[in-house]
Every structure is written in C-alpha cells, then in structure tokens.
N, C-alpha and C positions, 0 to 999 in steps of 0.2 A: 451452294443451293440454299436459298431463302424457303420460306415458307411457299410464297407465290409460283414457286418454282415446282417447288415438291409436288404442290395441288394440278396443275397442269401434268408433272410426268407421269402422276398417276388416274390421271382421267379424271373420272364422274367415283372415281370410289372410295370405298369409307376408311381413310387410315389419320389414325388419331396426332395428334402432332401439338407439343409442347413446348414453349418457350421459357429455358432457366437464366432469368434473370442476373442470377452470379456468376453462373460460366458465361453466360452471354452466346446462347447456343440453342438451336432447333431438337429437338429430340422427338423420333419418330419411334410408332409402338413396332417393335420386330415383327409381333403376329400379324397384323394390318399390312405389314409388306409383303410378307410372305401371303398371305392369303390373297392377294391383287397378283403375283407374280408369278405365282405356284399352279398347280390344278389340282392341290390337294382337297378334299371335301371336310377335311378338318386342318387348320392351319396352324390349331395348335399342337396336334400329334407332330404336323410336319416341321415344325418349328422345334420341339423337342428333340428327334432325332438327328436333324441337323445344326444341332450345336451336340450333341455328344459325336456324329463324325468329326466336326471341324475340333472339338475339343481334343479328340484322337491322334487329329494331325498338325495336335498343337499351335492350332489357329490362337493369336493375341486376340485377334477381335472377341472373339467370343469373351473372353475372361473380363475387356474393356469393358464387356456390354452390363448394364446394372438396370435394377428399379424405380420406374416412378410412379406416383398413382395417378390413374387414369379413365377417366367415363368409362366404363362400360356400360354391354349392354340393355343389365338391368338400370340403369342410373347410377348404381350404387362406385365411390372409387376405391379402384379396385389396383393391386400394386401389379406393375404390367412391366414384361421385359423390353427397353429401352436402346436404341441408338443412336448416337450423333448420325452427321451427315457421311463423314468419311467412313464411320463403321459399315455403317445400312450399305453405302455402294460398296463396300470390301463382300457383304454380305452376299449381295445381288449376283456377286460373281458365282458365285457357291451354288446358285439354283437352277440346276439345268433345264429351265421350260422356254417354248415358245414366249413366251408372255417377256422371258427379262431377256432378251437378245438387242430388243433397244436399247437397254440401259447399257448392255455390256460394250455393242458397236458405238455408240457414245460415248463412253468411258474408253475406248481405244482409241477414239478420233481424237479427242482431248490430250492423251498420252501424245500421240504423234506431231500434235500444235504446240505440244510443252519441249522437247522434242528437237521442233524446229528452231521455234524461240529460243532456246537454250543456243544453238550452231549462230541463229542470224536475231542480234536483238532487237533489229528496225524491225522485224516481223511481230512484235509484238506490241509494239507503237505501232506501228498498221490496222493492229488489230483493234487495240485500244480506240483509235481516230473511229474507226467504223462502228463500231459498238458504241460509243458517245453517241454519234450522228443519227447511228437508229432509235437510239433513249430519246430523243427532241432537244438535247443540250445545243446552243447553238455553238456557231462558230469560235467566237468569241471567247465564250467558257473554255470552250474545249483548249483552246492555244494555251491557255494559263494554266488546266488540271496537267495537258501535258508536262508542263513545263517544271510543274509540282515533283511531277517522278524523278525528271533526271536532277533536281535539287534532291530530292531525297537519297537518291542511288548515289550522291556524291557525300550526304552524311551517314550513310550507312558502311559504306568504304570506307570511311574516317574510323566510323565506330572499330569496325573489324580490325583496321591497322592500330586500334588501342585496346585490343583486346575482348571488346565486348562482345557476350555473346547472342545472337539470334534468338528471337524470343521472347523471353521472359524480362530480360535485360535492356535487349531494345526498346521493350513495352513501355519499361520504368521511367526511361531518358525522354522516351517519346511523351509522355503523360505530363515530365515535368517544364518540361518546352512547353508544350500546350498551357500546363496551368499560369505558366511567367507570361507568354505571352495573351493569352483568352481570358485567363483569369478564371479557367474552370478547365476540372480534370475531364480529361477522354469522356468519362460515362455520366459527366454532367453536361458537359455538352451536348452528347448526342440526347440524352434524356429532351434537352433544353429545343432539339428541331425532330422531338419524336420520334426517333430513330430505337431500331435492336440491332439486328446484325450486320445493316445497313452500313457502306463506307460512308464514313463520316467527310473526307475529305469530296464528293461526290453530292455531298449535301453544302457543300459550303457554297456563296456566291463570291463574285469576281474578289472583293476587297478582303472576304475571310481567306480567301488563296496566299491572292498577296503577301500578307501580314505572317500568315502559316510557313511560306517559303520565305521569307526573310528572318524569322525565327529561326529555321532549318537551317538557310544558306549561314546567317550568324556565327550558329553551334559550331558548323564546318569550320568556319576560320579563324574562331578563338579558339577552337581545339586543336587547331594545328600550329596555334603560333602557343599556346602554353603545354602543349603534348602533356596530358593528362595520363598519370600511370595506373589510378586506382580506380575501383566502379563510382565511389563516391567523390573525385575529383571529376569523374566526366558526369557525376551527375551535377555538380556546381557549375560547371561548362555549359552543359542545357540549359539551367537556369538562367546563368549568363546569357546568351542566346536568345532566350525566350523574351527576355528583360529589353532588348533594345528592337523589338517588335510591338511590346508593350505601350515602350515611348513614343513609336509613330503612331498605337492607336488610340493614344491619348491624346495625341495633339492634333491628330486629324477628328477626332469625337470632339473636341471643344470650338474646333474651327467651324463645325456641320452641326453641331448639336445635334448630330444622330449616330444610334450604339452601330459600333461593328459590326457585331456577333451577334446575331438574331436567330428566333427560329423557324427562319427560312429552309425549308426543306427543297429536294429536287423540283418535286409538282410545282414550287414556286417560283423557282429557279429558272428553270423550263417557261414559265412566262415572258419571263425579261428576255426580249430580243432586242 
C-alpha cells in the first residue's frame, strides 16, 4: 500500500501519513486510523485501550508500533503513535466496526490470491499481465518486465542453493548488481526517476530491463560455474555479473551517444508506445 493507495482506502478523511526516508516506508498516525474505522467519539481513548487489550494478548504489533512527530491539530508537532503498512492492517483486524469490514474482506481476498499463487504460479503472472495492462504500460514493456521475474526467480534459486539468505542479504547482492551494472546504488537510482516506495524495476524502460536482466541472468551463471561458498564470495559474483551488463552499456552509450539510465519514470514510460 503506497500513499495513493492509503488516501483512496480511507476516503475523504483526515489521516496523517509520513514518509521515512531511511526505512524507505509509509507511516500512518494509528489514532487517524482508528478514528476513520472505529465509532469511537474519542479515538484517542479508543486507541489507548486497544493496545493495552492487544498488549494482553501479547499482540507484536503493538510493541512494533513506535513514535513520530506529526501536525497536529493545533499546528504544533506533536510525537504521535505510528504504523507501518503491515502493522495498521494487522491493526484493522483488531477493530470490530462496520467501518473496517472492507479492509478485513480485502485482506482475506488477498490471503486467498496469495494462496492460490503459491498451488499455481501462472496465476500470478496472469495476474501480473492484467494489472500492467490496467496501469497503461504497453505491450511491449510488459513482455520484458515479465521476463524480468523469471530471470530473477532463476537468481534468487541460485542465491538460496548458496546459502543466502532472504532479505537483508539478498538486498546487499541485489544493490551490488545494480551499482556494477547502473553505476548507482538502489536508492540512487530510484532517487534519480523520483521514486519512494515505488518498484524501481516498474519504473525502468525497455533497455534499462535489458541490461538489469543480463546483469541478473550473468550473476546466475558465474555463480554456478564458480559455486561461491561465502556472503562475500557471492558478493564478488554480483559484481562480476553486474560488470558485464556495464560493458554492453557502454558500448551501446557510445555507439547512440545517449545515457541508459535516465529519470524516466512510469508516467513517461507509459507514453512510449
């Protein structure tokens, strides 16, 4: 859930929402949700008591949930209890009104698509194909971002048969790919086409794919022909990897006299048919 997303679930009404730039994360005010979801006449009473039940019944979220400051509504910022995205709808479940039964039956619909996709995984390349198509990406794009996953899903296999783990790890290899091949970390590039929490790869056009999935496909098969034992052998492997993505977009940049890697965003994206 993006910001744009958030403002739409919650209608026409007032709930404060903050972007932290070092997590790279939404953060929505809990009392704001609560008082849109609830029928409480004070949302901060109601807020209060449902975190010491959910504390009771040894709810994580609650303890996850921390401080930021935040407009209120004298002007003044004022330090306000806080949730990510995954917190808030852990939250939502917690609130028995009329008001969050959308958020809950959408949150069970999703479960069930997750669900399916997990038994059949053409159903989520199905899904993917439709959801491109409704954004305005054309055809064209779409074949390539496709094509992006299942090069990744084949370096992500790789990673796992060397051990790496999900996450934090894949983050690192993923970053150093990028930097060998782009020539800029993750959150310089997205910086670079304007982007926060936005998929970066969703933002790229046809030849940034390219180049991204020949980096990716790369890493795959130096890593399997040098089967890398340690985090820091397959980070050398990435870089490798990244390095001979680099060299086609150097020699394609000098043959065109025009950059790669631009800050071409969707909306512009979306133009080029």
């Amino acid at each position: 859930m993006d910001k744009e997303t958030a403002i739409k679930l919650f209608e026409d009404k007032r709930v404060r929402v903050l972007w932290d730039e070092e997590r790279e994360k939404w953060f929505f005010s809990i009392v704001d949700v609560v008082g849109v979801l609830s029928d409480s006449i004070d949302a901060s009473a109601y807020w209060r008591k449902l975190k010491q039940r959910l504390k009771a019944e040894g709810n994580e979220t609650v303890t996850n949930c921390h401080g930021l400051k935040m407009k209120a509504e004298d002007g003044k910022m004022r330090l306000t209890d806080v949730a990510d995205t995954e917190e808030i709808l852990r939250l939502i479940q917690s609130i028995p009104s009329p008001k969050a039964e959308p958020f809950k039956m959408w949150l069970a619909k999703v479960g069930s698509e997750r669900i399916n996709e997990t038994a059949d995984p053409e159903i989520a390349i199905e899904r993917a194909l439709e959801t491109y198509l409704r954004k305005g990406y054309s055809k064209e794009w779409i074949d390539q971002r496709l094509k992006t996953i299942e090069v990744r899903k084949e370096l992500t296999d790789e990673w796992d048969s060397r051990g790496v783990q999900k996450g934090f790890e894949y983050a690192i290899l993923t970053d150093e790919i990028t930097k060998a091949w782009a020539g800029l970390s993750i959150k310089e590039y997205k910086n670079l086409k304007g982007l926060k929490k936005e998929n970066l790869r969703d933002n790229m056009t046809n030849l940034e794919l390219v180049l991204n999935m020949l980096a990716e496909a790369s890493t795959t098969e130096i890593s399997k022909e040098k089967q890398p034992d340690t985090f820091e052998e397959n980070k050398t492997v990435a870089r490798q990897g990244g390095l001979v993505a680099n060299a086609a977009k150097k020699q394609l940049e000098e043959t065109t006299d025009k950059k790669v890697v631009t800050g071409k965003n969707d909306k512009e994206i979306k133009k080029i048919k």
